[in-house]
C-alpha positions as CSV (number, residue, x, y, z in Angstrom):
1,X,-25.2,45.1,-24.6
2,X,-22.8,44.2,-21.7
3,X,-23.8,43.5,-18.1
4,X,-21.1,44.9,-15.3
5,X,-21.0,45.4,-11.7
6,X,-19.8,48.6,-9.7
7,X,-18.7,47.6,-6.5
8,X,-18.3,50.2,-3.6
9,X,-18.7,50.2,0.6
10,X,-22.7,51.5,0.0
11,X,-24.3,48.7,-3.3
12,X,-23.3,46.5,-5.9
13,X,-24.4,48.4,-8.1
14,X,-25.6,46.4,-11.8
15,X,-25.5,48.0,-14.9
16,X,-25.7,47.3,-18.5
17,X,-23.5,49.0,-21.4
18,X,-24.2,49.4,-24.6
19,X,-23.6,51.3,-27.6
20,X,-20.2,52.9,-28.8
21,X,-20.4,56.7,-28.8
22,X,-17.7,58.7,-27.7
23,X,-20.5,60.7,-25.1
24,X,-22.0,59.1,-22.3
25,X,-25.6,58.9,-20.6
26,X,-26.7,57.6,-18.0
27,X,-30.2,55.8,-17.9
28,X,-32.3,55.6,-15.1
29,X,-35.5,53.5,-15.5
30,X,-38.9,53.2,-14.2
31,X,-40.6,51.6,-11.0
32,X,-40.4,47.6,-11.4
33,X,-38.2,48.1,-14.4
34,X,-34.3,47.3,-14.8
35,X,-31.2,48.7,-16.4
36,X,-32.3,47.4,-19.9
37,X,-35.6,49.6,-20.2
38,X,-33.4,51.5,-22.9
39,X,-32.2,49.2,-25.0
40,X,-34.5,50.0,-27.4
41,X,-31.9,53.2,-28.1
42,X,-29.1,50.1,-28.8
43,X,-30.0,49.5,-32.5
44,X,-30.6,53.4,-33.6
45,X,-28.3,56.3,-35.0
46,X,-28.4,57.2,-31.4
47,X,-25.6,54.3,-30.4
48,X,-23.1,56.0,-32.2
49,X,-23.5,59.5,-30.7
50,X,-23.6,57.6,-27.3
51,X,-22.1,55.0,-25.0
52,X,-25.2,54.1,-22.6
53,X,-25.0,53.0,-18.8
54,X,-28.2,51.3,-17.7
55,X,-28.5,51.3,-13.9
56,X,-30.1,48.8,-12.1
57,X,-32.0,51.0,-9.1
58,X,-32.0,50.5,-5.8
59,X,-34.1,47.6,-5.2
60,X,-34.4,46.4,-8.5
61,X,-33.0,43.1,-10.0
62,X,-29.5,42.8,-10.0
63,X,-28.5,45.9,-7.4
64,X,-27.8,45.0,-4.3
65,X,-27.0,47.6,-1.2
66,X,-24.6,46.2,1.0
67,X,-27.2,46.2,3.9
68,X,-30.8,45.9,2.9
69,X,-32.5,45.9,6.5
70,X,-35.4,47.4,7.4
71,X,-33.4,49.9,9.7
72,X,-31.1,51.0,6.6
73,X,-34.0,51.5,4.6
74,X,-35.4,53.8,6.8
75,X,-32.4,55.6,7.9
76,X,-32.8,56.4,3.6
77,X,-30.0,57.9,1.0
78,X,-28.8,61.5,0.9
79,X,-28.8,63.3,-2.7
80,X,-25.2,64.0,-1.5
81,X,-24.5,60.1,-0.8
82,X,-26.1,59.1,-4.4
83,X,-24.2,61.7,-6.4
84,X,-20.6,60.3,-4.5
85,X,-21.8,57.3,-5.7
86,X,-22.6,58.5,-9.5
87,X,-18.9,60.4,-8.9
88,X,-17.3,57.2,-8.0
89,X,-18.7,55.3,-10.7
90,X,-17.7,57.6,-13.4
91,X,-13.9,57.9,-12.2
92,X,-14.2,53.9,-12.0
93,X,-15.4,54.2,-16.0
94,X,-13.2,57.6,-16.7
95,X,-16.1,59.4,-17.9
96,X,-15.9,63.7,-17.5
97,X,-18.7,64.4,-18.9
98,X,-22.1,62.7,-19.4
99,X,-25.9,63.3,-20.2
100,X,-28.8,62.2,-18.1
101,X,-31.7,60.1,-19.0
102,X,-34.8,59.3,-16.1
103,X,-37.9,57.8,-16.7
104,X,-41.2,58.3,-14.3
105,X,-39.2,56.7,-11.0
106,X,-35.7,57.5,-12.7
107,X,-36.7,61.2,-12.9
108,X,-35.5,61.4,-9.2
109,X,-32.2,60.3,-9.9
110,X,-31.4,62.0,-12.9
111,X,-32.7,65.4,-11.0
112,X,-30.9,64.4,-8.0
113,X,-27.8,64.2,-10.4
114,X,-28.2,67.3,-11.9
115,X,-28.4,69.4,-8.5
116,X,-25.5,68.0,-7.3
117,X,-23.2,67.6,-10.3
118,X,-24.6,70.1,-12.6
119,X,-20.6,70.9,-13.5
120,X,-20.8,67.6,-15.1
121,X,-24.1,67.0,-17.3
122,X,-24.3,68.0,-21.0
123,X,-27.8,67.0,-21.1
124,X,-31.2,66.3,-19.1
125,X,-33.5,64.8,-20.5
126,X,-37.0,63.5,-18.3
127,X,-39.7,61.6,-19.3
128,X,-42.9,61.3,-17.1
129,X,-41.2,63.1,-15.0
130,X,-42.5,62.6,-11.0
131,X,-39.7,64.3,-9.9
132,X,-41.3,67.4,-10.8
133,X,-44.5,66.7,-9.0
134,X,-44.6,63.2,-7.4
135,X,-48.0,63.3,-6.3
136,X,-50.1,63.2,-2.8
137,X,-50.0,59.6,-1.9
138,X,-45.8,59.6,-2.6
139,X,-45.9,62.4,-0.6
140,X,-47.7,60.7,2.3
141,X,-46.2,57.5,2.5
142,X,-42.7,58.7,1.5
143,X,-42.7,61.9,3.8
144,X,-45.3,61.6,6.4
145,X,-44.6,59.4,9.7
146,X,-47.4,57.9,10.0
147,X,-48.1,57.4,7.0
148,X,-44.8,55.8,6.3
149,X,-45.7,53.5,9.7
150,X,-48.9,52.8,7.6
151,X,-47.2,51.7,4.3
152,X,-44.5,49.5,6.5
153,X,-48.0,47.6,7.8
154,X,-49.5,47.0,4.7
155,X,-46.2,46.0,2.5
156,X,-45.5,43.7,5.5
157,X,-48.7,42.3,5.2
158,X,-50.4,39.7,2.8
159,X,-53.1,41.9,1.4
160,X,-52.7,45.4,2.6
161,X,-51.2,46.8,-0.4
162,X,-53.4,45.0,-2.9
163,X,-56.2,46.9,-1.3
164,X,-54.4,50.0,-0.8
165,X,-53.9,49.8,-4.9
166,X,-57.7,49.2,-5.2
167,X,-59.0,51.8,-3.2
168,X,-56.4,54.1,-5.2
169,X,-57.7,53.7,-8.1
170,X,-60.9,53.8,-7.2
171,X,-60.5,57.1,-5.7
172,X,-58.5,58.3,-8.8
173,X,-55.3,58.6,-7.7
174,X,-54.1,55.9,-10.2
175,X,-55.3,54.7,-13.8
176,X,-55.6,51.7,-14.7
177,X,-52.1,51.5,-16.7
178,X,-50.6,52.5,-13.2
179,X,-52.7,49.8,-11.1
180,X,-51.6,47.3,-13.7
181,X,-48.1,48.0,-13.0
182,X,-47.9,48.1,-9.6
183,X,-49.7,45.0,-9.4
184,X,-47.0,43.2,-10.7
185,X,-44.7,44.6,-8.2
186,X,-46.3,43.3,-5.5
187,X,-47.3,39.5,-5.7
188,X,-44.3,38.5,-3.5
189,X,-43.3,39.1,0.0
190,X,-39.5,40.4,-1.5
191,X,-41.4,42.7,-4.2
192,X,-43.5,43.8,-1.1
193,X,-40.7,45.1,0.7
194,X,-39.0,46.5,-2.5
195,X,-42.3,48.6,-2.9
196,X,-41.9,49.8,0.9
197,X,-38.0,50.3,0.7
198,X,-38.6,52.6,-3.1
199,X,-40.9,55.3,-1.2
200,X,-38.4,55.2,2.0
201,X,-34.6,54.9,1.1
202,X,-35.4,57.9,-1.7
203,X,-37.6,59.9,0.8
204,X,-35.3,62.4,0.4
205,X,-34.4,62.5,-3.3
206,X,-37.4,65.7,-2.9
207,X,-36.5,67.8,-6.2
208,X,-35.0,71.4,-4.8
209,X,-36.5,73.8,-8.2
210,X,-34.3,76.5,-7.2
211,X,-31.0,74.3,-7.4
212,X,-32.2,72.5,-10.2
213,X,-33.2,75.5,-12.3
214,X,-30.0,77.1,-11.4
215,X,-27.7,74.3,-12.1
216,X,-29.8,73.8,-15.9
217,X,-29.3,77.5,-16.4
218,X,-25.6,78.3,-15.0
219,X,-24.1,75.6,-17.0
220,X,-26.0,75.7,-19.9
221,X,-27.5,71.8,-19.7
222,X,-29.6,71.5,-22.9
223,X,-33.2,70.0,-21.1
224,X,-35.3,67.9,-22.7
225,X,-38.7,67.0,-21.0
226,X,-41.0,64.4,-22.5
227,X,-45.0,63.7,-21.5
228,X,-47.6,61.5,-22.7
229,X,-50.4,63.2,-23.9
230,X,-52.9,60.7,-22.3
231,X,-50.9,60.5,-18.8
232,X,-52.8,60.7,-16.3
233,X,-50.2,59.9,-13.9
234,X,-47.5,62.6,-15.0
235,X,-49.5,64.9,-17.2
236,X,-47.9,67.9,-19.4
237,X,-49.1,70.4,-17.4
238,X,-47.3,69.2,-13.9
239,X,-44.1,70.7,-15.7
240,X,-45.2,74.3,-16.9
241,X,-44.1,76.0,-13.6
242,X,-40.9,75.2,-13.4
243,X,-40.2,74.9,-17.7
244,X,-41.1,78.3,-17.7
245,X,-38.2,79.2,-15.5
246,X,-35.3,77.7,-18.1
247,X,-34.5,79.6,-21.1
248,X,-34.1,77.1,-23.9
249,X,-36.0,73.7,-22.8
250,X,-37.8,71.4,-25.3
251,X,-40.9,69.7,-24.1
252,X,-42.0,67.4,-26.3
253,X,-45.8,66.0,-26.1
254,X,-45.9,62.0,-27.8
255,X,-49.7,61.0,-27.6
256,X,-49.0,57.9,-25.2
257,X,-49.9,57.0,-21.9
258,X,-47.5,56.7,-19.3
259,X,-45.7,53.6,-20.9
260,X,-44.1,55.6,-23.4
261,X,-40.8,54.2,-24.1
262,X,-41.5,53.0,-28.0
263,X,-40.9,53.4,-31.2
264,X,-42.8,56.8,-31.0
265,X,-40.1,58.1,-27.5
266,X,-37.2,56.9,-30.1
267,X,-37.9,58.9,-33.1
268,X,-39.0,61.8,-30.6
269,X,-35.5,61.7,-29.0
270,X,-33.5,61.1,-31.8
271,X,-35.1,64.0,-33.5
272,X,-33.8,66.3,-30.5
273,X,-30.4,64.9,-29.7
274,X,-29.3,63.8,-33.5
C-alpha cells in the first residue's frame, strides 16, 4: 500500500494504492474513517482482480480542500463538481473504466459517482448504505436552515454536540455502536468543525433514485448492496424500494452491526466479485 496526492484548483486530495489488478475501484470510506478502511481487501484473491484507490474524504486526515472556511463549507459541493473531480483524477491515473466501493458515509460518493459517470462504472457496490435513506436528523441538520444554523452552534461550541449525541440516543435515533463512533469524532475543536463541515459541504450529494436506477440499468453496472443484519442505523429494509427497481442486484445480508468491514464483508465480497 502506497500513499499519493492528487492535486487540483478545488483539494489535495490523499489517497492510498494498493493491490495490482488490471481493473480499478475506487473506495470510499466511512464517517471518521480514512482511505485505508479497505486494506483489509490488500492481502486477498481480490488484489489481483483489482488495483484499489483509497480516498481520503473531504475532511478526513490527509485531504485538504484548498479553502476550508466556514463560508466555503457552506456554499457546499455540487454532484457535478465531485464527479469533475473523480474525472480528473482518473485521466491523471489513466484509468477508463473502474468499479465503485462506498461504505455508510462513502455510499454518497459512490452514488453520486454513479449518477454522473454511469458511462464509466463496471460495478457498484454499497455497504450500509445512507445514501439510500440517510435518515431524519441528516436530513435536518444537512438540509434544513435552521437546523443547519443549530448544528453550526453546537459544533462551534464546547458541549453542544456531546449532548446533542446523548439526547439522540436516547431518543433512538442512534445505537450505541453509532454514539460510540461519533464520539470519537468529536473531542476536539478541528474534529468539531469536521462533523459540522460533513453534514454541510455534501448537503447536496441527496441520492436522485430515478438517475441512479437509470444509470445502473442503461449501462448494465453489476450492483451489489451489503447490510448488517443487526443495523440499526442502515437496516436491510431501507433498500427494498429502490432494489426492487434494478433487474439483477445482489443484496447480501452478513449478521453484523453496522461495523461490518471484516473477515465476514471479505469473504461475502469476494464470493460476488471473484
Amino acid at each position: 500500500m502506497t500513499g499519493h496526492y492528487f492535486e487540483n484548483p478545488l483539494v489535495n486530495l490523499h489517497y492510498y494504492r494498493f493491490g495490482n489488478g488490471s481493473q480499478k475501484m475506487l473506495c470510499f470510506h466511512g464517517y471518521g474513517m480514512h482511505g485505508k478502511q479497505f486494506k483489509i481487501l490488500a492481502n486477498t484473491p481480490l488484489a489481483s482482480k483489482y488495483t484499489f484507490y483509497g480516498f481520503d474524504l473531504f475532511f478526513h486526515k490527509e485531504t485538504k480542500l484548498k479553502d476550508q472556511s466556514l463560508e466555503t463549507v457552506k456554499a457546499g459541493i455540487s454532484k457535478k463538481a465531485f464527479a469533475d473531480l473523480i474525472k480528473q483524477f482518473c485521466a491523471s491515473e489513466r484509468i477508463d473504466r473502474f468499479s465503485v466501493i462506498g461504505y455508510s458515509m462513502g455510499s454518497h460518493y459512490a452514488t453520486v459517482v454513479v449518477e454522473e459517470l454511469g458511462t464509466m462504472v463496471d460495478e457498484y457496490i454499497v455497504l450500509s448504505p445512507a445514501s439510500l435513506k440517510p435518515g431524519p436528523l441528516v436530513t435536518f441538520f444537512a438540509k434544513n436552515k435552521a437546523g443547519n444554523t443549530l448544528l453550526q452552534k453546537l459544533a462551534l461550541s464546547q458541549n453542544g454536540l456531546m449532548n446533542m449525541l446523548k439526547w439522540s440516543r436516547r431518543f433512538g435515533f442512534l445505537d450505541e455502536v453509532g454514539f460510540g463512533i461519533l464520539k470519537k469524532e468529536i473531542e476536539t475543536e478541528e474534529l468539531r468543525f469536521n462533523f459540522y463541515a460533513c453534514f454541510t459541504y455534501l448537503r447536496f450529494f441527496e441520492t436522485d433514485e430515478d438517475q441512479l436506477v437509470q444509470m445502473l440499468n442503461q449501462h448494465n453496472i453489476k450492483s451489489i448492496f451489503i447490510f448488517g443484519k443487526r443495523d440499526k442505523m442502515y437496516p436491510p429494509r431501507i433498500g427494498k424500494k429502490l432494489i426492487a427497481r434494478l433487474p439483477k442486484p445482489e443484496v447480501i445480508v452478513l449478521d453484523e452491526t453496522h461495523e461490518m468491514i471484516n473477515v465476514n464483508f471479505v469473504t461475502a465480497l469476494s464470493a460476488a466479485l471473484l
